[in-house]
C-alpha positions in Angstrom: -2.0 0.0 -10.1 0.2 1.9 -7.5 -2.1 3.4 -4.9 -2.1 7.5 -4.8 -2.6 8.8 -1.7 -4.5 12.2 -1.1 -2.8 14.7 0.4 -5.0 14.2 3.7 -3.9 10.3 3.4 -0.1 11.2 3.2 -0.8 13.6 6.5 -1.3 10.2 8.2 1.0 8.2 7.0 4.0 11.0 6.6 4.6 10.7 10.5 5.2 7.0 10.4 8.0 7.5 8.2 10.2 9.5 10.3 10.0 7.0 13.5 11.0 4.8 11.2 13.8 6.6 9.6 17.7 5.9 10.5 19.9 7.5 7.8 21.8 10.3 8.4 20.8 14.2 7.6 23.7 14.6 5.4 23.6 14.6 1.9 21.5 15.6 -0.5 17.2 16.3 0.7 15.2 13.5 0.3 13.0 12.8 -3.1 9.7 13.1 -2.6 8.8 10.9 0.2 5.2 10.6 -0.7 5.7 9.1 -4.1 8.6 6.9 -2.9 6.0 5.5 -0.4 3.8 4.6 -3.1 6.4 3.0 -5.1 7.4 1.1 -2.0 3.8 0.2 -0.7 3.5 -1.2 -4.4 6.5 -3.3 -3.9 5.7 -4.6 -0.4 2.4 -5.9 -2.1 3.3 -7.5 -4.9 6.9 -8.1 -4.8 6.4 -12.1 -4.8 3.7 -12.0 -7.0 4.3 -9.8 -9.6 7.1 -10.3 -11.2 8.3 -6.8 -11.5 11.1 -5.1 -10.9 12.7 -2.2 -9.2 13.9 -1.1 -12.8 9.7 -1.7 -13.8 9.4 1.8 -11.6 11.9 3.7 -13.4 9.5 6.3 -15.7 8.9 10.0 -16.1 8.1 11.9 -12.8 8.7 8.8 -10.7 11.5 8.4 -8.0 14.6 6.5 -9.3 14.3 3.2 -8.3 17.2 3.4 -6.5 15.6 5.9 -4.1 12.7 3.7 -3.6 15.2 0.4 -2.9 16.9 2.1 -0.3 14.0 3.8 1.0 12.0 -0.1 1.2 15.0 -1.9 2.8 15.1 0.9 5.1 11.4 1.0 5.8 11.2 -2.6 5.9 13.2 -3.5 8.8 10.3 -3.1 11.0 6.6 -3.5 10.3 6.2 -0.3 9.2 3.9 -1.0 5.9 1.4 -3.0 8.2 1.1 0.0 10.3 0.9 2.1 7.1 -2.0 -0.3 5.6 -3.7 -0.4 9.2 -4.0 3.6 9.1 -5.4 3.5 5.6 -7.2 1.0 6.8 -8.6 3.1 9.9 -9.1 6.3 7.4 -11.0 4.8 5.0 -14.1 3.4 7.9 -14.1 6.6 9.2 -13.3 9.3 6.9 -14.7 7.4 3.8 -17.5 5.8 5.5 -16.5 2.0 4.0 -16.2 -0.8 6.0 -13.0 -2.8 5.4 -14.9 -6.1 5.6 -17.1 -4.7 2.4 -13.4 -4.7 0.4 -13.9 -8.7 0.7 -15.4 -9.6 -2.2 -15.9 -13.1 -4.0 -13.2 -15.2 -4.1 -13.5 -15.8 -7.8 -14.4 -11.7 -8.9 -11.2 -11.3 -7.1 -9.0 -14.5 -9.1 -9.3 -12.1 -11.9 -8.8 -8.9 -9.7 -4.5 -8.5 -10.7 -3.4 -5.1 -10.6 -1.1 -3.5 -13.3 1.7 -0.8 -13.2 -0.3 1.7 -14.0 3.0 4.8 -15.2 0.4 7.5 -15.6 2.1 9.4 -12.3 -0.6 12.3 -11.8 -2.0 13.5 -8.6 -5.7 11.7 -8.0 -9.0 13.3 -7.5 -9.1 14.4 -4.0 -12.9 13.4 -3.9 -11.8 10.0 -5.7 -9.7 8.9 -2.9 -11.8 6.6 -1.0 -12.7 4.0 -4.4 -8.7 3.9 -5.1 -8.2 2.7 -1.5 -10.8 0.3 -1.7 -9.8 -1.0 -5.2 -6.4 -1.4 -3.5 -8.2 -3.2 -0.1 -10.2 -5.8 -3.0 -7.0 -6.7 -4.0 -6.2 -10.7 -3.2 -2.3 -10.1 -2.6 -2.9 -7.0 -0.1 -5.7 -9.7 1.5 -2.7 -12.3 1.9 -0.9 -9.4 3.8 -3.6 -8.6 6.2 -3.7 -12.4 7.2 0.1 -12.0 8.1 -0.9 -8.6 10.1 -0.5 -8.9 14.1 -2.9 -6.0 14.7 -6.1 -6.9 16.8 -7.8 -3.8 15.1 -7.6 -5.4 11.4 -7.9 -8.9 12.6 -11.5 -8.5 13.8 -12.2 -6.8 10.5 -11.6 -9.7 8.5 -14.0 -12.5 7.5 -13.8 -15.6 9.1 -13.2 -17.5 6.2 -10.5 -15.4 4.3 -7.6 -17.9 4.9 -9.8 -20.7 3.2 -11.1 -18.3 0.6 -7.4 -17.0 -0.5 -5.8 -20.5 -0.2 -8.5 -21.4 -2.9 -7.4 -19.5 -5.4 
């Protein structure tokens, strides 16, 4: 599944994207930078686990994958999709009201908990929002990430035992 942002979740994230940018303004304008986040967020997350491709993106109202290749080894030069996962983070406790420690779930509800490339590209409920970002925080490989995260504000928001319980499985 490929996380869609809301249009108030992409305000958020939109400015981290141009601290981070370093191409030139030449050229042709830039895809849509929203969906090429998602297809890169996607990427960053399950790159070493899911077995897919940069090709596996290539459908009907996506980016190319192209786009989103140059876009990722642009983005991650820096730790820009921590920062990005530490504001969705931030927006879901206090706009959705959801703790992030109540996206940990049990270790073995989550051993079956694999996301799919889900192609159906259309925009998501803006009301529905706050259950797609915390399907995508009960995911085990975006837990493994938030163990690798430097940031004091998502560190205290994660169980104590998380490493043991994600080395388990």
């Amino acid at each position: 599944m490929i996380l869609r942002l809301s249009n108030e979740q992409w305000k958020l994230i939109e400015p981290l994207t141009h601290k981070v940018s370093n191409l030139e303004t030449r050229g042709r304008k830039r895809k849509n930078e929203k969906h090429v986040f998602e297809m890169c967020l996607f990427m960053f997350v399950f790159r070493n686990t899911s077995g897919y491709t940069w090709r596996d993106l290539n459908y009907s109202g996506a980016p190319s994958y192209q786009t989103c290749n140059r876009r990722y080894l642009e983005w991650s030069n820096c730790d820009f999709f921590f920062r990005a996962i530490e504001v969705l983070a931030k927006d879901l406790e206090s706009r959705g009201k959801t703790k992030l420690r109540s996206c940990f779930m049990d270790e073995l509800y989550a051993m079956g908990y694999y996301f799919v490339l889900d192609f159906d590209y259309r925009l998501i409920d803006e009301n529905d929002w706050v259950s797609c970002t915390k399907d995508f925080f009960e995911s085990i490989h975006v837990w493994r990430l938030l163990l690798q995260s430097e940031s004091k504000w998502i560190s205290t928001r994660l169980p104590d035992d998380l490493y043991e319980r994600v080395n388990c499985i």
